[in-house]
C-alpha positions in Angstrom: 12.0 -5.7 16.6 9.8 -2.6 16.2 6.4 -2.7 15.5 3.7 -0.7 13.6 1.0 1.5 15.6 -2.2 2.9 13.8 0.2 5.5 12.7 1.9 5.4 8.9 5.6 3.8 9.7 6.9 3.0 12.6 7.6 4.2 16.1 10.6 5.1 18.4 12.9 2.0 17.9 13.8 0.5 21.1 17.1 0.0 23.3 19.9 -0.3 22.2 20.0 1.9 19.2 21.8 -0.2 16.0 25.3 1.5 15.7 25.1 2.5 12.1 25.8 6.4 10.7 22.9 6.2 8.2 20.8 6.3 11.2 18.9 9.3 12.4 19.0 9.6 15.8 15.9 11.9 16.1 14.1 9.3 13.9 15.2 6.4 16.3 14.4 8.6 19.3 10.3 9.5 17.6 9.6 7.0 15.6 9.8 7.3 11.4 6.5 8.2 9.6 7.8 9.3 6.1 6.8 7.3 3.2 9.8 5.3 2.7 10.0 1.4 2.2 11.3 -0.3 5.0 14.9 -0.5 4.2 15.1 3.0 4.4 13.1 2.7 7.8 15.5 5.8 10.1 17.3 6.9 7.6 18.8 10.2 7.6 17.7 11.6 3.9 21.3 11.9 2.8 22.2 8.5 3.7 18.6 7.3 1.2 19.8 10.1 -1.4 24.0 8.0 -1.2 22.2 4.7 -1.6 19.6 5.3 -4.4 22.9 7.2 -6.8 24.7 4.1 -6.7 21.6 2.9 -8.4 19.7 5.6 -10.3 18.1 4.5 -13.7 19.5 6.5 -16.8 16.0 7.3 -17.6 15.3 11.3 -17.0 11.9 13.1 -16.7 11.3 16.9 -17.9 8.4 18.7 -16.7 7.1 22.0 -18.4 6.0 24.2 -15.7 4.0 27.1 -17.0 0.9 27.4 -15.1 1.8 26.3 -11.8 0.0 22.7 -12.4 -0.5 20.4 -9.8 0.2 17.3 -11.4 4.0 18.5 -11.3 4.1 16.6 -7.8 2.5 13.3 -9.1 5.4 12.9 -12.0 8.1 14.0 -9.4 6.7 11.4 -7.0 6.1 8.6 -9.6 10.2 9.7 -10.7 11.2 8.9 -7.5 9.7 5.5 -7.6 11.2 4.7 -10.8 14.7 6.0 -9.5 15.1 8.2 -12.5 18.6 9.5 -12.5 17.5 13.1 -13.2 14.3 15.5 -13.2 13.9 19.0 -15.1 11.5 21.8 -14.8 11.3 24.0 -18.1 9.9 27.8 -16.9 9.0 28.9 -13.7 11.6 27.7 -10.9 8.6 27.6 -8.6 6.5 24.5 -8.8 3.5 23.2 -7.0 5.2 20.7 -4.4 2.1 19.2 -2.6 1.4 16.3 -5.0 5.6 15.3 -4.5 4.8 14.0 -1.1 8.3 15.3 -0.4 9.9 12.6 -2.9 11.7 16.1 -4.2 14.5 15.1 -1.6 15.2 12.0 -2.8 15.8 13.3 -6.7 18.2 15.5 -8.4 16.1 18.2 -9.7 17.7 20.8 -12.3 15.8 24.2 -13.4 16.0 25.7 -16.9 14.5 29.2 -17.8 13.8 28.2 -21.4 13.7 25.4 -24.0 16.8 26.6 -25.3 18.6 26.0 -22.7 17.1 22.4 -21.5 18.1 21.2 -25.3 21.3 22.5 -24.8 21.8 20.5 -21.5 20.4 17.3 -22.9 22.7 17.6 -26.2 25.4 18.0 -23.8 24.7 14.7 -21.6 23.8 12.8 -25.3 20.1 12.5 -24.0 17.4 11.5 -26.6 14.0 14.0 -26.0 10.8 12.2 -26.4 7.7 14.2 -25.9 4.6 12.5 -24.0 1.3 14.0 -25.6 -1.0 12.6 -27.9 -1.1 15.4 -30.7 -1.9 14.4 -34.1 1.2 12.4 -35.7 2.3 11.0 -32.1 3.2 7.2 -32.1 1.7 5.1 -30.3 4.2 4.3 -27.2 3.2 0.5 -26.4 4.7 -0.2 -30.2 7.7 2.3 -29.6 10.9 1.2 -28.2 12.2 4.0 -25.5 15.8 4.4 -25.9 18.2 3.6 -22.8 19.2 7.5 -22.9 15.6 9.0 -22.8 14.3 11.7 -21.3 10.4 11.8 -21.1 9.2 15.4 -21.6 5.7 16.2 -20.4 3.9 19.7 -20.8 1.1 21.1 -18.9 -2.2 19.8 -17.9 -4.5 20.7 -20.6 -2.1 23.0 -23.1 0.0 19.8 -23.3 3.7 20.4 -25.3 4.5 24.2 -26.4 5.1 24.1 -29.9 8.7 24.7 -29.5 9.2 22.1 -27.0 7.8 19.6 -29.5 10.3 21.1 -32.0 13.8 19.6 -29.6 11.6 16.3 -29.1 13.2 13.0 -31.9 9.2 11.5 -31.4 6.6 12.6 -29.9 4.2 9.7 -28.3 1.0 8.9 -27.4 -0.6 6.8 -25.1 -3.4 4.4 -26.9 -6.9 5.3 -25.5 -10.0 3.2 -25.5 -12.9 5.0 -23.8 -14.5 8.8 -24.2 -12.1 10.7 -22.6 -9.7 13.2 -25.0 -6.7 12.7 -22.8 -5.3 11.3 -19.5 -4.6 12.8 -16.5 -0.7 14.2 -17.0 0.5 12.2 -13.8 -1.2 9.2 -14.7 0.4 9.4 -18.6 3.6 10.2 -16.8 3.8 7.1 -14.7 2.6 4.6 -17.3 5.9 5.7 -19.9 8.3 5.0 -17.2 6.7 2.1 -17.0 7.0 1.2 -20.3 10.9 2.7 -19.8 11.0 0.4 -17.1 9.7 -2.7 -18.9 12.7 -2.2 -21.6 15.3 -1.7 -19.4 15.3 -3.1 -16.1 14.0 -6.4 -16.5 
């Protein structure tokens, strides 16, 4: 039995080592401290990446990355949590990784260089594009019923969905607001339609 120190995870894991090839043995020699649940607990990150694709949701997640934003991470970490079975970046190949928490390893992340070609990918794989953003028109997400085959795009923080990404999307929705603010945070819209994804399909 291992226990926890102050430390996030756990420590080294003590004699004898459980004969089991997932197993890292430099994780069971130092001790884990990745944020993983405790199944996952020494894990080598190939072995977590084998056992979350016989599982992955068919829910997908498409970021537009033009200004470098930082909330890029926060949907790419809240996509690993939901298991989503696929996670594009539309524009610059470079993205701002600190919010991720590292979840990037876990995920099967695909690049595209313009809207062109991400439609063309998702047309291919019989995807369904709904855009996240509440621009005039949007519908309101809690009454709209997320097909199996979705994939959630969300644009920038701030600009929000380019005009010609809005043009690939079959909806665009919106998140019903009750206070002052104009808009939410991208991350925090992000997590709460694969939640509602996830409420749909998984229960």
């Amino acid at each position: 039995m291992t226990e926890a120190s102050g430390e996030p995870g756990v420590g080294p894991h003590p004699n004898p080592w459980p004969d089991d090839e997932r197993l890292d043995p430099e994780l069971l020699e130092h001790g884990d401290r990745r944020n993983v649940i405790d199944r996952y607990r020494y894990w080598k990150v190939s072995a977590i990446v084998a056992d979350l694709d016989t599982r992955r949701h068919p829910l997908q997640i498409a970021i537009q990355n033009w200004e470098h934003d930082f909330n890029i991470g926060s949907i790419v970490r809240t996509a690993n949590a939901f298991n989503v079975s696929g996670l594009h970046v539309i524009g610059r190949r470079r993205w701002n990784r600190r919010g991720a928490m590292v979840t990037d390893r876990y995920l099967t992340i695909s690049h595209h260089a313009s809207v062109t070609e991400f439609a063309n990918r998702m047309a291919t794989d019989d995807y369904i594009v709904i855009g996240v953003d509440n621009l005039p028109g949007a519908l309101p997400l809690e009454r709209y019923g997320l097909p199996q085959r979705t994939c959630l795009v969300f644009g920038s923080e701030g600009p929000g969905l380019t005009d010609e990404l809005v043009a690939i999307c079959k909806n665009v929705v919106a998140i019903t607001q009750y206070g002052s603010t104009r808009s939410l945070n991208a991350g925090a819209a992000a997590a709460i339609a694969m939640y509602h994804w996830a409420m749909r399909w998984t229960s």
